[in-house]
C-alpha angles and dihedrals in degrees: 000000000000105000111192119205131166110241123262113241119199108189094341093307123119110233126190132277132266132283112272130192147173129177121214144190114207134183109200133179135125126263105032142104116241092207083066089057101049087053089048094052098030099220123109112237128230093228139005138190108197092183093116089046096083104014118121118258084248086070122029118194125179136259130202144208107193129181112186140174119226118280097262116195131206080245087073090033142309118315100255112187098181085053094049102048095047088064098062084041082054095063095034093051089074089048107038093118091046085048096057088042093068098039087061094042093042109030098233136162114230116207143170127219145194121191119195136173110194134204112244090199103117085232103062115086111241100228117241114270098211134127118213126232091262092055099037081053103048089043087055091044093062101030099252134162134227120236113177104185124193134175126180113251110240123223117294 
Protein backbone atom coordinates (compact mmCIF):
# COMPACT_ATOMS: atom_id res chain seq x y z
CA UNK A 1 0.00 0.00 0.00
CA UNK A 2 1.43 3.76 -1.25
CA UNK A 3 0.13 6.14 1.19
CA UNK A 4 0.61 10.01 -0.10
CA UNK A 5 0.78 12.62 2.32
CA UNK A 6 1.95 16.41 1.99
CA UNK A 7 4.63 17.01 4.02
CA UNK A 8 4.30 18.54 7.33
CA UNK A 9 6.42 22.25 7.68
CA UNK A 10 7.40 23.79 11.67
CA UNK A 11 8.70 27.15 11.26
CA UNK A 12 9.59 26.65 7.13
CA UNK A 13 11.52 23.62 7.73
CA UNK A 14 10.54 20.18 6.21
CA UNK A 15 10.29 17.34 9.16
CA UNK A 16 9.96 13.78 8.68
CA UNK A 17 7.15 11.74 8.08
CA UNK A 18 4.74 9.62 10.63
CA UNK A 19 5.20 6.62 12.25
CA UNK A 20 4.09 3.60 10.05
CA UNK A 21 3.55 -0.07 11.01
CA UNK A 22 2.30 -3.64 9.88
CA UNK A 23 2.37 -6.56 11.62
CA UNK A 24 3.00 -10.26 9.67
CA UNK A 25 2.94 -14.05 10.14
CA UNK A 26 5.51 -16.12 7.65
CA UNK A 27 6.23 -19.85 7.09
CA UNK A 28 9.50 -20.17 5.52
CA UNK A 29 11.66 -23.32 4.36
CA UNK A 30 13.24 -24.39 1.15
CA UNK A 31 11.73 -26.78 -1.33
CA UNK A 32 8.19 -26.28 -1.11
CA UNK A 33 5.09 -24.57 -3.05
CA UNK A 34 3.29 -21.96 -1.24
CA UNK A 35 0.04 -22.67 -3.16
CA UNK A 36 0.25 -26.32 -1.12
CA UNK A 37 0.28 -24.52 1.93
CA UNK A 38 -2.63 -22.18 1.39
CA UNK A 39 -4.83 -25.42 0.50
CA UNK A 40 -3.47 -27.10 3.57
CA UNK A 41 -4.43 -24.04 6.00
CA UNK A 42 -7.06 -22.96 4.36
CA UNK A 43 -6.55 -19.53 4.67
CA UNK A 44 -5.43 -17.21 1.55
CA UNK A 45 -1.92 -15.22 2.32
CA UNK A 46 -1.28 -11.87 1.95
CA UNK A 47 1.96 -12.52 0.07
CA UNK A 48 4.27 -15.95 -1.52
CA UNK A 49 7.74 -16.59 -3.00
CA UNK A 50 7.66 -19.69 -4.66
CA UNK A 51 11.52 -19.48 -5.58
CA UNK A 52 12.33 -22.34 -3.58
CA UNK A 53 9.42 -24.15 -5.07
CA UNK A 54 11.26 -25.27 -8.29
CA UNK A 55 15.09 -24.60 -7.51
CA UNK A 56 17.64 -27.72 -7.68
CA UNK A 57 18.74 -29.33 -4.39
CA UNK A 58 22.66 -27.65 -5.43
CA UNK A 59 21.12 -24.35 -4.76
CA UNK A 60 18.32 -23.92 -2.32
CA UNK A 61 16.57 -20.96 -2.37
CA UNK A 62 13.42 -20.08 0.10
CA UNK A 63 9.88 -20.04 -0.16
CA UNK A 64 7.31 -18.17 1.91
CA UNK A 65 3.78 -18.26 3.16
CA UNK A 66 2.96 -14.64 4.58
CA UNK A 67 -0.22 -13.38 6.16
CA UNK A 68 -0.09 -9.55 6.90
CA UNK A 69 -2.40 -6.68 8.18
CA UNK A 70 -2.44 -3.31 6.26
CA UNK A 71 0.47 -0.75 6.93
CA UNK A 72 -1.41 1.49 9.49
CA UNK A 73 0.39 5.33 10.30
CA UNK A 74 0.21 7.65 13.39
CA UNK A 75 -1.46 9.79 10.90
CA UNK A 76 -4.82 7.08 11.18
CA UNK A 77 -4.07 6.54 14.67
CA UNK A 78 -1.62 5.75 16.72
CA UNK A 79 0.94 2.44 15.64
CA UNK A 80 -0.27 -0.10 17.93
CA UNK A 81 1.76 -3.10 17.88
CA UNK A 82 -0.21 -5.15 20.39
CA UNK A 83 -3.20 -4.34 18.17
CA UNK A 84 -1.57 -5.26 15.22
CA UNK A 85 -0.31 -8.16 16.01
CA UNK A 86 -3.70 -9.61 17.68
CA UNK A 87 -5.24 -9.39 14.45
CA UNK A 88 -3.04 -11.73 12.68
CA UNK A 89 -3.34 -14.20 16.53
CA UNK A 90 -6.90 -13.81 15.91
CA UNK A 91 -6.90 -15.87 12.35
CA UNK A 92 -3.97 -18.51 13.44
CA UNK A 93 -5.70 -19.44 16.65
CA UNK A 94 -8.43 -21.58 14.46
CA UNK A 95 -5.53 -23.24 12.53
CA UNK A 96 -2.92 -23.82 14.87
CA UNK A 97 -3.04 -27.66 14.39
CA UNK A 98 -3.12 -27.28 10.92
CA UNK A 99 -0.11 -24.78 11.50
CA UNK A 100 2.12 -27.24 13.29
CA UNK A 101 1.01 -29.95 10.59
CA UNK A 102 2.77 -28.22 7.82
CA UNK A 103 5.77 -27.18 9.69
CA UNK A 104 6.42 -30.66 10.29
CA UNK A 105 5.49 -31.73 6.61
CA UNK A 106 7.15 -29.04 5.20
CA UNK A 107 9.79 -28.19 7.22
CA UNK A 108 9.06 -24.93 7.55
CA UNK A 109 10.06 -21.98 10.03
CA UNK A 110 6.97 -19.96 11.51
CA UNK A 111 7.67 -16.18 12.54
CA UNK A 112 6.19 -13.39 13.46
CA UNK A 113 7.04 -10.14 12.49
CA UNK A 114 6.58 -6.67 13.16
CA UNK A 115 7.93 -3.80 10.49
CA UNK A 116 8.16 -0.44 11.59
CA UNK A 117 9.56 2.91 10.14
CA UNK A 118 9.80 5.34 12.74
CA UNK A 119 9.85 9.11 12.83
CA UNK A 120 12.65 10.26 13.93
CA UNK A 121 10.72 14.18 14.83
CA UNK A 122 11.03 14.45 18.50
CA UNK A 123 7.32 15.14 18.45
CA UNK A 124 6.00 12.26 17.15
CA UNK A 125 5.26 9.21 19.93
CA UNK A 126 7.41 5.91 19.07
CA UNK A 127 4.71 3.27 19.29
CA UNK A 128 5.16 0.36 22.06
CA UNK A 129 7.03 -2.69 20.79
CA UNK A 130 5.27 -5.34 23.01
CA UNK A 131 3.48 -8.60 22.29
CA UNK A 132 0.42 -9.61 24.60
CA UNK A 133 -0.08 -13.17 26.52
CA UNK A 134 -2.44 -14.48 23.66
CA UNK A 135 0.23 -13.80 21.01
CA UNK A 136 3.61 -14.85 23.17
CA UNK A 137 1.17 -18.71 23.80
CA UNK A 138 0.13 -19.43 20.80
CA UNK A 139 4.24 -18.46 19.25
CA UNK A 140 5.49 -20.90 21.66
CA UNK A 141 2.64 -23.44 20.70
CA UNK A 142 3.81 -23.71 17.15
CA UNK A 143 7.83 -23.04 17.63
CA UNK A 144 8.02 -19.52 16.08
CA UNK A 145 10.28 -16.99 16.20
CA UNK A 146 10.01 -13.20 16.77
CA UNK A 147 11.60 -10.47 13.88
CA UNK A 148 10.88 -6.63 14.83
CA UNK A 149 12.03 -4.85 12.13
CA UNK A 150 12.57 -0.73 12.14
CA UNK A 151 13.90 1.60 9.84
CA UNK A 152 14.19 5.54 10.40
CA UNK A 153 11.64 7.65 8.12
CA UNK A 154 13.54 9.99 5.87
CA UNK A 155 12.53 13.37 5.32
CA UNK A 156 9.37 13.90 3.58
Amino acid sequence: MIILRRPKFIDGETILASNKGRAYFALAGYHFNPDDITRLLGIEPTAVNSAGASSGLDKPVISSWELSTDTVTSDEGEVDVYALTDIIIKQLEPIEEKILEVCKSHNLAPRMGVVLTLSVDKDESSPEVGFGARTIRLLADIGAFINVDYKLSERI
